[in-house]
C-alpha positions as CSV (number, residue, x, y, z in Angstrom):
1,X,-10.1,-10.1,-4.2
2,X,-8.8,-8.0,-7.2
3,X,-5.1,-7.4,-6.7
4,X,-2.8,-5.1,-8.8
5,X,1.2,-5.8,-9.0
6,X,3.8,-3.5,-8.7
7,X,7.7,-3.3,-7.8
8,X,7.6,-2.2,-4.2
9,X,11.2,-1.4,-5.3
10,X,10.4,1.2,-8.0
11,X,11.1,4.7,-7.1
12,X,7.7,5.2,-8.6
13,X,6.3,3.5,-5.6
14,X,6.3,6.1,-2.6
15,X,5.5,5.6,1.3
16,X,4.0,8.0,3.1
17,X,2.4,8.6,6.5
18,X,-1.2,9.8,6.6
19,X,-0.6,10.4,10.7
20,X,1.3,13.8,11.4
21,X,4.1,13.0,13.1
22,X,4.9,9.2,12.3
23,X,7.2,8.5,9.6
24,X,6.7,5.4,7.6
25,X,9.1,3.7,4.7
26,X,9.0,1.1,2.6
27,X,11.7,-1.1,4.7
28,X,9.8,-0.5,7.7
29,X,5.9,-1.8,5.6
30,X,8.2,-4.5,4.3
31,X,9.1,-5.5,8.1
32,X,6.1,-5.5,9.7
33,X,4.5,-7.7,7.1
34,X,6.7,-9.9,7.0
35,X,6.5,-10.5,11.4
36,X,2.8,-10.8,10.3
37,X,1.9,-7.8,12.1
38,X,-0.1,-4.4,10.8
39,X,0.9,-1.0,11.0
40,X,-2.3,0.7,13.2
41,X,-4.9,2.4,10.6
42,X,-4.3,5.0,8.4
43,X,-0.6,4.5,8.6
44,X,0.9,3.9,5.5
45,X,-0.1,6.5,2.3
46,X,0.9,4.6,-0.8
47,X,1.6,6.6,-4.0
48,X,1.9,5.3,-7.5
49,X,3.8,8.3,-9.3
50,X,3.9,7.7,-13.3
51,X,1.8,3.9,-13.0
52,X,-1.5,3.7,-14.3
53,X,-3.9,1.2,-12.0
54,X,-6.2,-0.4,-14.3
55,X,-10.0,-0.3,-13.6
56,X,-11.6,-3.7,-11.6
57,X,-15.1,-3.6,-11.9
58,X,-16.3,-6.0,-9.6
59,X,-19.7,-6.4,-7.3
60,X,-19.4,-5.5,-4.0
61,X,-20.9,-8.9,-2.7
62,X,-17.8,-11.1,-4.2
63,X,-15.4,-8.8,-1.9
64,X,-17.7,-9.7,1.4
């Protein structure tokens, strides 16, 4: 599975909800992973302000 790395730190990396309503932050992603749990779908809106995310070309049938 192609992965891209980025400091979850960065004030370039911003947390977002995509649920009206719910607020999400990056403490509260970082928690919830950690307890091995998931946020429900379409939770979490991440945003890479300033970081270009290189292009992965990569067949379908190797991410299945």
């Amino acid at each position: 599975m192609p992965i891209f790395i980025v400091d979850y730190s960065s004030p370039n990396v911003i947390v977002r909800s995509w649920r009206p309503g719910i607020r999400v932050t990056k403490d509260m992603v970082i928690h919830v992973a950690l307890s091995r749990k998931k946020l429900p779908p379409k939770t979490s809106r991440h945003i890479l302000r300033g970081i270009s995310v290189p292009r992965i070309d990569m067949p379908l049938c190797y991410l299945i």
